[in-house]
C-alpha positions, 0 to 999 in steps of 0.5 A, a space after each residue: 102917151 106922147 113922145 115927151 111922156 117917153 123922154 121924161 120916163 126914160 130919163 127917169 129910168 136911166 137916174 134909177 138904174 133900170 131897164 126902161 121900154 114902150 109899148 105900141 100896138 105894134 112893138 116894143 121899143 128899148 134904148 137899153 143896149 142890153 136888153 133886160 131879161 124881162 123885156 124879152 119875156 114880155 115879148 113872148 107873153 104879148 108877141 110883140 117884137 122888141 125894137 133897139 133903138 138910140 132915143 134920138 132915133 125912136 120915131 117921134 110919131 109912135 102911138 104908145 100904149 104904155 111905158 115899163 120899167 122891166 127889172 129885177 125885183 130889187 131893182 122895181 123895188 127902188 124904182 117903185 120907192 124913188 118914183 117922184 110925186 110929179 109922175 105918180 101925179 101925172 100918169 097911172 103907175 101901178 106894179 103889175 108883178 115883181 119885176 114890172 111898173 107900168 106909166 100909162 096915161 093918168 085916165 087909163 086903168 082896168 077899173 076905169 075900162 070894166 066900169 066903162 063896159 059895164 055901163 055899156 051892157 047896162 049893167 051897175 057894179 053890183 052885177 060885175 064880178 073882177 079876179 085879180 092878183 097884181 097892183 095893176 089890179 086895184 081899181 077892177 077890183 074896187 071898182 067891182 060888186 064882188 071883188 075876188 083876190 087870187 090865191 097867190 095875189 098881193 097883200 093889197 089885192 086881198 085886202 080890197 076884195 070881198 073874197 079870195 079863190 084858189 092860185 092861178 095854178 090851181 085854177 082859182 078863176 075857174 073855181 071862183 066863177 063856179 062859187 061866186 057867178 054861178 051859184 
């Protein structure tokens, strides 16, 4: 994504009254003076270090990965249904859980990536099995042979796969590679 992408989305967040943050390989960056409570669970979940910074003062030459809106629930509710066309048109924008949107770059995806690695190892999507719970989610298990839903996933994520495991806490991956992969 590039630096005008970040001003266009964190000006979108300011509008919709949410917590906003980017993501490079080496930080995450925030122009939010009070650093929301997700930003810092995302810090330890990706052991990235967050890095206040005025938007006129984020480095222009970032290489960022990707752009977040890290919120309460509610507030990721109306950010999800406020989110203009022109940026669902422009970038890939996917929930990921209930308190994250994630923009990334219009080609970035995880089923654009598995489909990519599949043709790699020579193998089709018939031969590719993807465990999901989350929106972000979607297109790996799509794009897959055997899509497999987590016990505790979205509704969405159910609907498009071809099966449903266990929760993540009773070990559904698990349990789905022994029925699905190794039977």
């Amino acid at each position: 994504m590039t630096y005008d992408d970040y001003i266009d989305l964190e000006s979108l967040s300011r509008k919709l009254q949410s917590h906003f943050q980017i993501e490079t390989p080496e930080h995450i960056y925030t122009a939010n003076k009070n650093i929301s409570a997700y930003t810092i669970a995302e810090s330890y979940l990706v052991r990235m270090l967050i890095r206040y910074r005025e938007v006129s003062e984020t480095p222009r030459d970032l290489t960022i990965s990707k752009a977040m809106f890290v919120d309460d629930p509610k507030v990721i509710d109306h950010v999800k249904a406020n989110m203009p066309q022109s940026f669902k048109d422009r970038f890939s924008v996917v929930q990921s859980a209930p308190y994250f949107i994630e923009v990334m770059n219009s080609h970035a995806s995880k089923g654009g990536t598995l489909g990519e690695l599949a043709t790699q190892l020579g193998l089709t999507a018939d031969n590719v099995m993807a465990l999901g719970d989350q929106g972000n989610d979607l297109s790996m298990i799509t794009y897959a042979g055997m899509g497999v839903a987590m016990g505790n996933a979205i509704a969405e994520i159910k609907d498009a796969a071809q099966a449903v495991t266990l929760t993540n806490a009773e070990n559904g991956v698990a349990a789905a590679i022994r029925k699905y992969a190794l039977r």
